[in-house]
N, C-alpha and C positions, 0 to 999 in steps of 0.2 A: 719551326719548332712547335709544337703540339704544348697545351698547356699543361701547370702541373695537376695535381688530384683534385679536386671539384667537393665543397662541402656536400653537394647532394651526390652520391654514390649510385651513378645507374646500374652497377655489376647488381648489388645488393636490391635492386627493383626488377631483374631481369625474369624469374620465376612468378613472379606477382600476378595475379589474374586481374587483368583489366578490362575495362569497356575501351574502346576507341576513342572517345570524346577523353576518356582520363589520361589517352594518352597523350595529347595535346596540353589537357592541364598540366602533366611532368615536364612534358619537354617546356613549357614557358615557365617553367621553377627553374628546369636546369639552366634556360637561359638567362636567368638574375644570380645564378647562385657563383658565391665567390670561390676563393680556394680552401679547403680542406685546415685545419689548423696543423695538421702534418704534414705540408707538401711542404717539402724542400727540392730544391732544385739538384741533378745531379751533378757531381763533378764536369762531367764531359760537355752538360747542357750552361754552365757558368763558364767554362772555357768558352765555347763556340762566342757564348755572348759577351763577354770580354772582349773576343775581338772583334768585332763587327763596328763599322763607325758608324751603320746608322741602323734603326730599327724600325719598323712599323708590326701596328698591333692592332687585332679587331677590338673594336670597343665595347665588347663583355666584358663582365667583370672578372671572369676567372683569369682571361688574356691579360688584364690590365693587374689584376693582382700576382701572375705571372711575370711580369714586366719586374713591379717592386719589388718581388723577388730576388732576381736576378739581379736588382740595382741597375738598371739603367734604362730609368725613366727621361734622364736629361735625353739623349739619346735619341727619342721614341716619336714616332707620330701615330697617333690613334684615328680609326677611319673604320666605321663600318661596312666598308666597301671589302674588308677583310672578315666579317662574319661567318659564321655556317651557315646555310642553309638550312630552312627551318623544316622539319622533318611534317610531310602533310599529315594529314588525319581525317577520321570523318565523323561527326559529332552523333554518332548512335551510342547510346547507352548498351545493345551490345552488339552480337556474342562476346564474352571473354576470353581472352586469349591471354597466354603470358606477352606481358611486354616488351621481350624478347622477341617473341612470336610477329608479333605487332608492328615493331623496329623496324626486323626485315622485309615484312611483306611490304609496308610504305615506302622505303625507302626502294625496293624492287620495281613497285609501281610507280615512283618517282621517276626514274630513271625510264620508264615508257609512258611517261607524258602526265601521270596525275601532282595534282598539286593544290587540292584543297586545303583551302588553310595554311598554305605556305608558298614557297617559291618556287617555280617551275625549272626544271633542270634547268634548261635554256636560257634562262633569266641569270642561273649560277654561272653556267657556262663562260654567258658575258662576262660576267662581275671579274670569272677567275681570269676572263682574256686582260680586264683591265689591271686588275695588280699585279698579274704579270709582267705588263707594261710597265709599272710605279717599278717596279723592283728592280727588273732591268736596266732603267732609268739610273734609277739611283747607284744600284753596282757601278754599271760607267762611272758615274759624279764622283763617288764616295771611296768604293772600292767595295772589302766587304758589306754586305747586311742581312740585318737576320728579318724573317719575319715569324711573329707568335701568335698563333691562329688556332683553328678545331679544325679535327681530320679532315672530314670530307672537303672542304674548302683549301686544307693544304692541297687535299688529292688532285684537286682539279685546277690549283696553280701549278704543280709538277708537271702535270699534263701539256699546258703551256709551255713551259718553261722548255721542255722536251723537244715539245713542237718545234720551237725556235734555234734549235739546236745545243740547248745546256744537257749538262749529263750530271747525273749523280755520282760524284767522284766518293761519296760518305754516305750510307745510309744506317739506319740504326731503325729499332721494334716501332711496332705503332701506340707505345704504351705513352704515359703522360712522362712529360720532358725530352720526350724522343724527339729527334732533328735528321733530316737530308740535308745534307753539305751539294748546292751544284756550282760548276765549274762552265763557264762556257770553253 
């Protein structure tokens, strides 16, 4: 499950003319910034959570103010090992680009090997080979469980998970409180 809205609003910075180096500065706000004083969780994403007997969460704050949310903290194991991956950058003052602009083109280059100032795909890749594992794990032990994370980091546990042969028997948008139901 994807957290809910984020007091720093990246939609509303997407147009914004930046330097490179600022964009680094945003993404390490959005990584402190909690939830939104409007995010409420939706029906479907307090169901799914409801039923899960166990949960793990990255330990951002938005995931963890996500979590109390939802009410089920008791629940919950937090572990940065479920994080995002932190979006590189390159600390030049410019050209300016919209941040949008920016977004893509790093995270484009992420994905063929750049990773200054953050985590190397491959680095990710691991991380998502291992919570795949923790999750996996725990489905057997437990039964259901959820976990509440940021996109790209869900994206590339799914990938996993895929791998291993689960399916997505439930999928829903990529907006905030949006969740993939898999099934092995």
């Amino acid at each position: 499950m994807r957290h809910g809205k984020p007091e720093l609003d990246l939609e509303s910075l997407k147009q914004q003319k930046v330097s490179a180096r600022q964009v680094g500065e945003i993404v390490a706000s959005y990584e402190f910034s909690g939830l939104s004083s409007t995010a409420t969780p939706t029906e479907a994403a307090s169901t799914v959570a409801d039923e899960c007997s166990a949960a793990f969460s990255s330990d951002l704050k938005r995931a963890t103010d996500s979590i109390q949310k939802l009410g089920i903290q008791a629940k919950t194991t937090y572990d940065d090992v479920f994080r995002e991956p932190a979006l590189p950058y390159l600390n030049l003052g410019w050209p300016k680009f919209s941040f949008f602009t920016y977004c893509i083109l790093f995270r484009v280059l992420w994905f063929l090997g750049f990773s200054a100032n953050g985590e190397s795909y491959n680095s990710a890749k691991r991380r998502a080979r291992t919570c795949a594992k923790i999750l996996r794990k725990s489905a057997k032990e437990e039964g259901r469980v959820l976990l509440l994370g940021q996109g790209m980091m869900n994206r590339l546990i799914a990938r996993e998970l895929r791998g291993r042969g689960w399916y997505n028997a439930q999928h829903g948008d990529d907006g905030y409180w949006s969740f993939t139901v898999f099934r092995k």
